[in-house]
PyMOL commands that place a pseudoatom at each C-alpha (Angstrom):
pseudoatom trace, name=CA, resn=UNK, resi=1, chain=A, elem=C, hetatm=0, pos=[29.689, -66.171, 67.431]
pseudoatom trace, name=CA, resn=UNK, resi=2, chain=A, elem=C, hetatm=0, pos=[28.748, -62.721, 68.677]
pseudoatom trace, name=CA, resn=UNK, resi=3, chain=A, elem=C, hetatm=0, pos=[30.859, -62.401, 71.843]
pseudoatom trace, name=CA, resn=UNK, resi=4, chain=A, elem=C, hetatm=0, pos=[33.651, -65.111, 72.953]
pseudoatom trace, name=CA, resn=UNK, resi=5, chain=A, elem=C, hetatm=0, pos=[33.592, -68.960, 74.135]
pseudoatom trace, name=CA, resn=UNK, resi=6, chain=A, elem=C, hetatm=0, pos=[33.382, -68.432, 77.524]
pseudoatom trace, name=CA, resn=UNK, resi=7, chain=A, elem=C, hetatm=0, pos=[36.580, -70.191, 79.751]
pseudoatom trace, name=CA, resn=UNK, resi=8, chain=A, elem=C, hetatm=0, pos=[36.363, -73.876, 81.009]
pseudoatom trace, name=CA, resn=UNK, resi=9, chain=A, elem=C, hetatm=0, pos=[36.596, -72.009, 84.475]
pseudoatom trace, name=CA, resn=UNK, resi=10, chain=A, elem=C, hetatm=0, pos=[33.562, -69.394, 83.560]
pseudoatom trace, name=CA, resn=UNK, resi=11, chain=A, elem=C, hetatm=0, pos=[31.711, -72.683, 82.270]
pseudoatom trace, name=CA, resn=UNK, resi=12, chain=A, elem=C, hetatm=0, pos=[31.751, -74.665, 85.360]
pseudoatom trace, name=CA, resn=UNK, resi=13, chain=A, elem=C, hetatm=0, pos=[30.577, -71.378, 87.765]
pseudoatom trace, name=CA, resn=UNK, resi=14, chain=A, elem=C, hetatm=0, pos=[27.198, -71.626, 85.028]
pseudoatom trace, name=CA, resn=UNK, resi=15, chain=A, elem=C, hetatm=0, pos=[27.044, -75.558, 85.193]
pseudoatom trace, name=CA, resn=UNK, resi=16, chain=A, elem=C, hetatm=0, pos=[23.675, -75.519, 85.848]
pseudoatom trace, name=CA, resn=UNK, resi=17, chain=A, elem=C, hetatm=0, pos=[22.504, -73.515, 83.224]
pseudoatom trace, name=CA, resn=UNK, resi=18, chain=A, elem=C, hetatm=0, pos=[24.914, -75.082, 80.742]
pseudoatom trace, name=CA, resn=UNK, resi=19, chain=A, elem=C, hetatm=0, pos=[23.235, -78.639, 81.790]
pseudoatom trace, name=CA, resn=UNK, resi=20, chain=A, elem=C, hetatm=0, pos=[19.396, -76.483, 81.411]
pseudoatom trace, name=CA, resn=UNK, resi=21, chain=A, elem=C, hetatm=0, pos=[20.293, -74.912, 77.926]
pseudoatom trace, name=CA, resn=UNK, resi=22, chain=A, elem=C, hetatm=0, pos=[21.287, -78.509, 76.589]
pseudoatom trace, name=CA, resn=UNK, resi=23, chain=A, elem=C, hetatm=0, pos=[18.297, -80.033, 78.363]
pseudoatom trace, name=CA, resn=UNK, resi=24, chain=A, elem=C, hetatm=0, pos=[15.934, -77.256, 76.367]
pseudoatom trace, name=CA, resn=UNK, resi=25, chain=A, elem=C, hetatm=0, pos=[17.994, -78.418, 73.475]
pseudoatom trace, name=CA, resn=UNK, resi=26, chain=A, elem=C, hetatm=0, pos=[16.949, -81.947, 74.137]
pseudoatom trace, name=CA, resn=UNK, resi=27, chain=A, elem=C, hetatm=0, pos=[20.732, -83.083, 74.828]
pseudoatom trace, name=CA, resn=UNK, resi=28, chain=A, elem=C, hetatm=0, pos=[20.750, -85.600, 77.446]
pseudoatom trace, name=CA, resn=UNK, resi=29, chain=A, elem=C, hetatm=0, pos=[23.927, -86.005, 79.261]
pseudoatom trace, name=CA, resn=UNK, resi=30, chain=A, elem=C, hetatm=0, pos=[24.581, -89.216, 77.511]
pseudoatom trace, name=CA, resn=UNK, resi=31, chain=A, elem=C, hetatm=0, pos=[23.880, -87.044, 74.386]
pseudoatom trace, name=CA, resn=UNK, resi=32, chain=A, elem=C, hetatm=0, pos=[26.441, -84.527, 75.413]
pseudoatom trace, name=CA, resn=UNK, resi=33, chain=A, elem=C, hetatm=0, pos=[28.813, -87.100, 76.057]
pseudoatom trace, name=CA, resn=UNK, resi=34, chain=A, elem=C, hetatm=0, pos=[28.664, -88.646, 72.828]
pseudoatom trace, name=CA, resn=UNK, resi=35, chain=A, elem=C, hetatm=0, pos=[28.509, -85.512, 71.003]
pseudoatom trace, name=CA, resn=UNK, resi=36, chain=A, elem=C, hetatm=0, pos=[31.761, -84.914, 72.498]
pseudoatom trace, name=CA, resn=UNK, resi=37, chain=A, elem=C, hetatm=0, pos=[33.637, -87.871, 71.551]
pseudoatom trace, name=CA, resn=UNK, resi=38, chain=A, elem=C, hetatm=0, pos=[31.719, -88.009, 68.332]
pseudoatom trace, name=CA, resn=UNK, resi=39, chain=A, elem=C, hetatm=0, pos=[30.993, -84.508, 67.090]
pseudoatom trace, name=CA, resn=UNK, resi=40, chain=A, elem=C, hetatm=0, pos=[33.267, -82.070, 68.674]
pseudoatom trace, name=CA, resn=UNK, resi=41, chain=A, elem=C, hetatm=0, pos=[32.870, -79.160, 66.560]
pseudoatom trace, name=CA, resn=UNK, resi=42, chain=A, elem=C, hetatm=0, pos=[28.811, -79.819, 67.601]
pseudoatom trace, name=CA, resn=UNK, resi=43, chain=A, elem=C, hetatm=0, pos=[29.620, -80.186, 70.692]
pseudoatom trace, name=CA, resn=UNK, resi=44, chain=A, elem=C, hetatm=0, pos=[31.670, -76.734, 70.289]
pseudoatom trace, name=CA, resn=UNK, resi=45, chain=A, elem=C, hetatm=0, pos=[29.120, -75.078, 68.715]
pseudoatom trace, name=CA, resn=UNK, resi=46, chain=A, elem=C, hetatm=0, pos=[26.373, -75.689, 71.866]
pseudoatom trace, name=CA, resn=UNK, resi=47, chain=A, elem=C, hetatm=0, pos=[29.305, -73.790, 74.063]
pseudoatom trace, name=CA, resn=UNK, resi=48, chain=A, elem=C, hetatm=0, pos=[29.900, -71.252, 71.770]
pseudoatom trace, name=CA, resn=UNK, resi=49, chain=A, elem=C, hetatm=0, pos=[25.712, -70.571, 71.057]
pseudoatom trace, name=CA, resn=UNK, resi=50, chain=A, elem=C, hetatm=0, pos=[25.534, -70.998, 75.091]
pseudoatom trace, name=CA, resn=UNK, resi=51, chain=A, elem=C, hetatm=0, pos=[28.237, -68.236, 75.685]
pseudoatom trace, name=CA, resn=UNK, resi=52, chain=A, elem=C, hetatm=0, pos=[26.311, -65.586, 73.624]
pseudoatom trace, name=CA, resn=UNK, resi=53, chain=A, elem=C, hetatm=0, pos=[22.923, -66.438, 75.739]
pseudoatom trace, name=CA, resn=UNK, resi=54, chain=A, elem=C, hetatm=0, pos=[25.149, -65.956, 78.600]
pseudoatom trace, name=CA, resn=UNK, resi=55, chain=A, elem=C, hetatm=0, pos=[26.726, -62.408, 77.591]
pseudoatom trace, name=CA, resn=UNK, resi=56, chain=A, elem=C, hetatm=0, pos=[23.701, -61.325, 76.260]
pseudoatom trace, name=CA, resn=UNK, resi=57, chain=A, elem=C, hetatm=0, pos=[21.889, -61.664, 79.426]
pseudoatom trace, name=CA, resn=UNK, resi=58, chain=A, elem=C, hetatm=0, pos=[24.997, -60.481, 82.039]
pseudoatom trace, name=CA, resn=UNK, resi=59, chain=A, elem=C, hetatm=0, pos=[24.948, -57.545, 79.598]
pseudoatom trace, name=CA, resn=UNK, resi=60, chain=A, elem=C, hetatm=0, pos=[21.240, -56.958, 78.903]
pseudoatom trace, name=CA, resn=UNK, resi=61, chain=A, elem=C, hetatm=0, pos=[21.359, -55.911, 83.221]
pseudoatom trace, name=CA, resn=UNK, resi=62, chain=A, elem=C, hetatm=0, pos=[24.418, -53.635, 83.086]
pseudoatom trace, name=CA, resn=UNK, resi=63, chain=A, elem=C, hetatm=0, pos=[24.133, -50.205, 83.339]
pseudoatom trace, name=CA, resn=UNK, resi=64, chain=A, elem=C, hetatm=0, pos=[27.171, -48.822, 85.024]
pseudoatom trace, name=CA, resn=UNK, resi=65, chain=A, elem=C, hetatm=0, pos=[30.840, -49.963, 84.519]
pseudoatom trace, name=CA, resn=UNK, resi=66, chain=A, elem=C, hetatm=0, pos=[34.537, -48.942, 85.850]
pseudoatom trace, name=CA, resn=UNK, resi=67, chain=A, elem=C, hetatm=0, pos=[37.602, -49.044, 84.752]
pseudoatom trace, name=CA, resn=UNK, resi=68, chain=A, elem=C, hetatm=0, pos=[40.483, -48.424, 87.152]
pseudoatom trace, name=CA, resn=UNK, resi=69, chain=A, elem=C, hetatm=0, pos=[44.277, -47.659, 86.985]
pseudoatom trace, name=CA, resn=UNK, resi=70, chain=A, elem=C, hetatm=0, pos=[46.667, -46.327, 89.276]
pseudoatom trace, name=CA, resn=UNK, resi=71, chain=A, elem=C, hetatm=0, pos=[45.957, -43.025, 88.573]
pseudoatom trace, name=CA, resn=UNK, resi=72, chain=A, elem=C, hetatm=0, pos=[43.113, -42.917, 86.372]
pseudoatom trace, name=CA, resn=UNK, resi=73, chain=A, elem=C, hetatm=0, pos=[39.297, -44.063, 87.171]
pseudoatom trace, name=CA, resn=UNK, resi=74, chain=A, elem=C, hetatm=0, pos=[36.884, -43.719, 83.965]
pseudoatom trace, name=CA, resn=UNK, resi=75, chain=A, elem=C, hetatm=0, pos=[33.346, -44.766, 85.297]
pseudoatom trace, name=CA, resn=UNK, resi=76, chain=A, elem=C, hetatm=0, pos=[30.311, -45.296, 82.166]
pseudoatom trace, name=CA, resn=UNK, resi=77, chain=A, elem=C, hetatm=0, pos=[26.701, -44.977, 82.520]
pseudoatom trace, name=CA, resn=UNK, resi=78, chain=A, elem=C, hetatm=0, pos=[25.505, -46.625, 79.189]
pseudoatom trace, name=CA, resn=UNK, resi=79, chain=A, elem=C, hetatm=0, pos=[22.131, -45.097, 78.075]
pseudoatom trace, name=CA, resn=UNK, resi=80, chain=A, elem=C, hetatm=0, pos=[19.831, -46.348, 75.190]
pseudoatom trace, name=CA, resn=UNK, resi=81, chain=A, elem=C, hetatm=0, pos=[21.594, -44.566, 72.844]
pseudoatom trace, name=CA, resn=UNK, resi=82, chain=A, elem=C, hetatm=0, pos=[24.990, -43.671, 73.576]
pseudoatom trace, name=CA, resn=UNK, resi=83, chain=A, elem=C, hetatm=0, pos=[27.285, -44.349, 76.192]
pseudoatom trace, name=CA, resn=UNK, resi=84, chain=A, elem=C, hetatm=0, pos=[28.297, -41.631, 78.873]
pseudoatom trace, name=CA, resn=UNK, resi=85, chain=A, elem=C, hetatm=0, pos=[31.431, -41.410, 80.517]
pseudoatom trace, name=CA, resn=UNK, resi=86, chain=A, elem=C, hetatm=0, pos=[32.968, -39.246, 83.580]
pseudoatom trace, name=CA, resn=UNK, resi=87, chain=A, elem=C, hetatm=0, pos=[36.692, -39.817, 84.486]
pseudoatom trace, name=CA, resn=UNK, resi=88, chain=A, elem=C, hetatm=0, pos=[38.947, -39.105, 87.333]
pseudoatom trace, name=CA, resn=UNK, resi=89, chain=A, elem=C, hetatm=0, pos=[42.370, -38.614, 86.673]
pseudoatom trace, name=CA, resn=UNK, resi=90, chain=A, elem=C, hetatm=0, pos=[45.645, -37.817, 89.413]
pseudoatom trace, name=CA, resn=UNK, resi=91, chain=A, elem=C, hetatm=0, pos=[48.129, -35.698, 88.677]
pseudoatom trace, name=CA, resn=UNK, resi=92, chain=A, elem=C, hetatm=0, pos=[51.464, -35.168, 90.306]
pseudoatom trace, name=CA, resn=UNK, resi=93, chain=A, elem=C, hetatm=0, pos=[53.603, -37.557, 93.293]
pseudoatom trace, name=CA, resn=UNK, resi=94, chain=A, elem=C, hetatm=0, pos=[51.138, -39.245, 95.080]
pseudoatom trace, name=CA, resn=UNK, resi=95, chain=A, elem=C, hetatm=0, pos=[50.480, -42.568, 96.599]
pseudoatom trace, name=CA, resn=UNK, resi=96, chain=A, elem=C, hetatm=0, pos=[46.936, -42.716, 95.918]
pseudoatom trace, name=CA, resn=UNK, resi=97, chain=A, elem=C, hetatm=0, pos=[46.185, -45.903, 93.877]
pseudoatom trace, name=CA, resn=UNK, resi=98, chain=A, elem=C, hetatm=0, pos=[42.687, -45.607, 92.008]
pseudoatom trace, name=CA, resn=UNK, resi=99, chain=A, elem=C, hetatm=0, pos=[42.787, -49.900, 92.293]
pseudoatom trace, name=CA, resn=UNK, resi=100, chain=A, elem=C, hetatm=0, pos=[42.283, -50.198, 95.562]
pseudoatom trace, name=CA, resn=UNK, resi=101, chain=A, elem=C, hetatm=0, pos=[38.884, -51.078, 96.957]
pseudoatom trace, name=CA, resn=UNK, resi=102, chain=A, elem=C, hetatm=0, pos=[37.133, -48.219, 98.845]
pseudoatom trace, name=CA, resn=UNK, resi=103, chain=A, elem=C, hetatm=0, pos=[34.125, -46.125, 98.946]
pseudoatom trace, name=CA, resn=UNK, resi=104, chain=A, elem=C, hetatm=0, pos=[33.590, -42.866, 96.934]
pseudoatom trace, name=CA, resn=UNK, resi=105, chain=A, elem=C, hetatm=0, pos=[33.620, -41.031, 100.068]
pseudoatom trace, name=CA, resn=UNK, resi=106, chain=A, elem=C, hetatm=0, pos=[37.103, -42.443, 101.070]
pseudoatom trace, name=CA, resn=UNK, resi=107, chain=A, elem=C, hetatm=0, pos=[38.454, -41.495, 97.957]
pseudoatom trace, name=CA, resn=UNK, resi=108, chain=A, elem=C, hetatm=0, pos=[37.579, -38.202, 98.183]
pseudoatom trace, name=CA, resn=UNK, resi=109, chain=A, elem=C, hetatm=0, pos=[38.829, -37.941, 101.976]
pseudoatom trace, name=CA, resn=UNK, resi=110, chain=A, elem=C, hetatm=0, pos=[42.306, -39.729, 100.399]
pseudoatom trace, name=CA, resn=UNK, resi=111, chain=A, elem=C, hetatm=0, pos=[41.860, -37.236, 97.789]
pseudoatom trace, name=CA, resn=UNK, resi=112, chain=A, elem=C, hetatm=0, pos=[41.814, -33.968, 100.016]
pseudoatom trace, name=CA, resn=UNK, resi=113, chain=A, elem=C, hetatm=0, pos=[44.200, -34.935, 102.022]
pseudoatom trace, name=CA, resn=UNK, resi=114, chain=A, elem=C, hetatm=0, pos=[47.115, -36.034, 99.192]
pseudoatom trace, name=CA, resn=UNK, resi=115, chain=A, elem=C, hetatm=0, pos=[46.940, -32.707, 98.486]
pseudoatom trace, name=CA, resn=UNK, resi=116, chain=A, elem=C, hetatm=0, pos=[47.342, -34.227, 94.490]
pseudoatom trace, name=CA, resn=UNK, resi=117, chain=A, elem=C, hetatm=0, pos=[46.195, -32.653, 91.663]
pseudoatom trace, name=CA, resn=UNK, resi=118, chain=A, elem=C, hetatm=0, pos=[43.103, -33.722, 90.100]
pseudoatom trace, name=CA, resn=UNK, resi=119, chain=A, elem=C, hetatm=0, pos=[41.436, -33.731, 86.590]
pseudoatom trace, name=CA, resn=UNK, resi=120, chain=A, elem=C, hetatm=0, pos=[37.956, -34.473, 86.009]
pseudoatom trace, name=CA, resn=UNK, resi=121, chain=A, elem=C, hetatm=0, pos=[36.331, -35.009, 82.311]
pseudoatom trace, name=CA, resn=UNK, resi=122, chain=A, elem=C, hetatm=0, pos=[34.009, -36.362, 80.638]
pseudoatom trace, name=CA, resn=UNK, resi=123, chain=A, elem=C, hetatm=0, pos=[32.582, -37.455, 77.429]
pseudoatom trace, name=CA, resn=UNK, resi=124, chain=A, elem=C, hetatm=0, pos=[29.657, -38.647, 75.629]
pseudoatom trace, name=CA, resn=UNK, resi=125, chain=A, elem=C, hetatm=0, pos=[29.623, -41.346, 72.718]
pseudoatom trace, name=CA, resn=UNK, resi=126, chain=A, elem=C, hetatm=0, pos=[26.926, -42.725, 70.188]
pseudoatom trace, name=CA, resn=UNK, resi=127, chain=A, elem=C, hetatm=0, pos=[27.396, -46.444, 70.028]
pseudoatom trace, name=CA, resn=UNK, resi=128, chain=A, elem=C, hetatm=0, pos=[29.314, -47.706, 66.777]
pseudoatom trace, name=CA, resn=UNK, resi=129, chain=A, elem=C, hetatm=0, pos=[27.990, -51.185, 66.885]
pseudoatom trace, name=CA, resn=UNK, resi=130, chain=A, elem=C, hetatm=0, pos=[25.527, -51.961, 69.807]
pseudoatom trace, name=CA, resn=UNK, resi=131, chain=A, elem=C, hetatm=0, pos=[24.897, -50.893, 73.693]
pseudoatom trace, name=CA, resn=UNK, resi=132, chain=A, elem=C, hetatm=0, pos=[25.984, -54.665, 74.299]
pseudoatom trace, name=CA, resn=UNK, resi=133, chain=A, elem=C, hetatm=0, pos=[28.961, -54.989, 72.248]
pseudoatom trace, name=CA, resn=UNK, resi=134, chain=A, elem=C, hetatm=0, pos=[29.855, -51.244, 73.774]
pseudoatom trace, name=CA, resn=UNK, resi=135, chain=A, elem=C, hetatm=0, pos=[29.907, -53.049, 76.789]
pseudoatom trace, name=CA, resn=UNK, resi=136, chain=A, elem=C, hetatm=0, pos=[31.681, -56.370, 75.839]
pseudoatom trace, name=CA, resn=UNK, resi=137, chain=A, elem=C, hetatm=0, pos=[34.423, -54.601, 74.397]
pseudoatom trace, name=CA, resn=UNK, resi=138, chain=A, elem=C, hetatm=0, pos=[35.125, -52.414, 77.875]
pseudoatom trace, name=CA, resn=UNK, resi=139, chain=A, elem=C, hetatm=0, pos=[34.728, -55.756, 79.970]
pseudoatom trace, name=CA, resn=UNK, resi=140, chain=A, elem=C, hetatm=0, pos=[37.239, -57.063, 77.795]
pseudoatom trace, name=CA, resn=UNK, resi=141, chain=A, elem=C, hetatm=0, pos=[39.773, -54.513, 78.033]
pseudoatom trace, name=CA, resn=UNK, resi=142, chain=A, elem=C, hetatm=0, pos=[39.565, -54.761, 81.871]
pseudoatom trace, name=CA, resn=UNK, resi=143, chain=A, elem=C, hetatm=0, pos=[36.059, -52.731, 82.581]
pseudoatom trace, name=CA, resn=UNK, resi=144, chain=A, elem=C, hetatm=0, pos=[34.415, -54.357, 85.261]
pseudoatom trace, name=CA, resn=UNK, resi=145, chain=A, elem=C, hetatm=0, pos=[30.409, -53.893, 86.365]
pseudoatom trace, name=CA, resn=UNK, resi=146, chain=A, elem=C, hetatm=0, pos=[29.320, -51.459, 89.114]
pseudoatom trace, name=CA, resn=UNK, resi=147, chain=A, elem=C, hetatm=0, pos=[25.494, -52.248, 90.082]
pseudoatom trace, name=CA, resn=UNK, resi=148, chain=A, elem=C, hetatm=0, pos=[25.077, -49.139, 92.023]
pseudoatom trace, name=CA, resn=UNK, resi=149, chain=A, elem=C, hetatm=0, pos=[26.973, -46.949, 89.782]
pseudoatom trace, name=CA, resn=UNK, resi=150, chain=A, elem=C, hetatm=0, pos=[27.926, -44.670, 92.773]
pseudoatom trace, name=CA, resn=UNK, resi=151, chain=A, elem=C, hetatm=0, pos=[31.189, -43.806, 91.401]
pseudoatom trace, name=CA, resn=UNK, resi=152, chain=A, elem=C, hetatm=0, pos=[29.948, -42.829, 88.204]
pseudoatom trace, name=CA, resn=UNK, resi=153, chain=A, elem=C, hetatm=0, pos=[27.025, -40.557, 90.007]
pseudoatom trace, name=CA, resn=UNK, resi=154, chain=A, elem=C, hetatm=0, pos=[29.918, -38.878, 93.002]
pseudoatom trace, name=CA, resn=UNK, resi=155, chain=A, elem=C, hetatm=0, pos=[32.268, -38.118, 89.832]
pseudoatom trace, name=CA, resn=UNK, resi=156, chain=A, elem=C, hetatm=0, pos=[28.725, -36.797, 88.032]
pseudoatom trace, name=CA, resn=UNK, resi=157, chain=A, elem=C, hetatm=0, pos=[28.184, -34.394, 90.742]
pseudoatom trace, name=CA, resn=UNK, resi=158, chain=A, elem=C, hetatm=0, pos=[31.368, -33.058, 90.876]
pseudoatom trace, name=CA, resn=UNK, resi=159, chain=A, elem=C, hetatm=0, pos=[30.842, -31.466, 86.941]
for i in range(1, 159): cmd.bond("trace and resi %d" % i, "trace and resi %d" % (i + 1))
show_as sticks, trace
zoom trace
């Protein structure tokens, strides 16, 4: 398995393509069924060989992802070759929470008027495995997507 078995609850939101990838497998449902009673370490198998064809084709899309603390926002632009990454982080008393939901321009109006202390960096890296299982890792650690990438290009134009 190159990724993870994806959850019962991540399974049912891809039903359809579950009930497609067994159907191009030439699993009926009565097939599945069986397998299941029968041959559960099969029927494991399908999930687990499904699960890859669905990471590998969330991930082959993804350019841009964010991670997000309190106080620290790294955002990653992941290129053919190596993965780029431009981080955010607050210094000093403030209530500014990194978590919440808002727009790169809030954050910099929340930003200015905090009066807090702010660090920007950055950092390049060549990819020790693959651009995918760059990715996987992140998402697993907490990294979520961005399809615009707009944080990671506002915190790029601040450099």
């Amino acid at each position: 398995m190159k990724y993870r078995r994806l959850t019962e609850e991540e399974l049912k939101e891809v039903e359809n393509q579950f009930v497609s990838f067994l159907a191009s497998n030439q699993v009926t449902a009565d097939d599945w069924e069986k397998l299941k009673k029968e041959s559960p370490d099969k029927a494991e198998r399908l999930i687990e060989i499904f699960s890859d064809v669905v990471f590998d084709k969330v991930l082959e899309d993804v350019e841009y992802l964010e991670f997000k603390t309190p106080k620290d926002l790294k955002t990653f632009h992941f290129l053919e070759d190596r993965a780029v990454m431009n981080g955010l982080k607050v210094e000093g008393e403030t209530q500014i929470d990194l978590t919440q939901a808002q727009s790169p321009q809030q954050l910099a109006q929340q930003l200015k008027l905090s009066g807090a202390k702010l660090k920007l960096y950055t950092a390049e890296k060549a990819y020790n495995t693959s651009r995918k299982m760059e990715m996987f890792y992140l998402m697993e650690s907490g990294a979520l997507i961005s399809r615009s990438g707009s944080l990671y290009k506002s915190l790029d134009k601040m450099k």
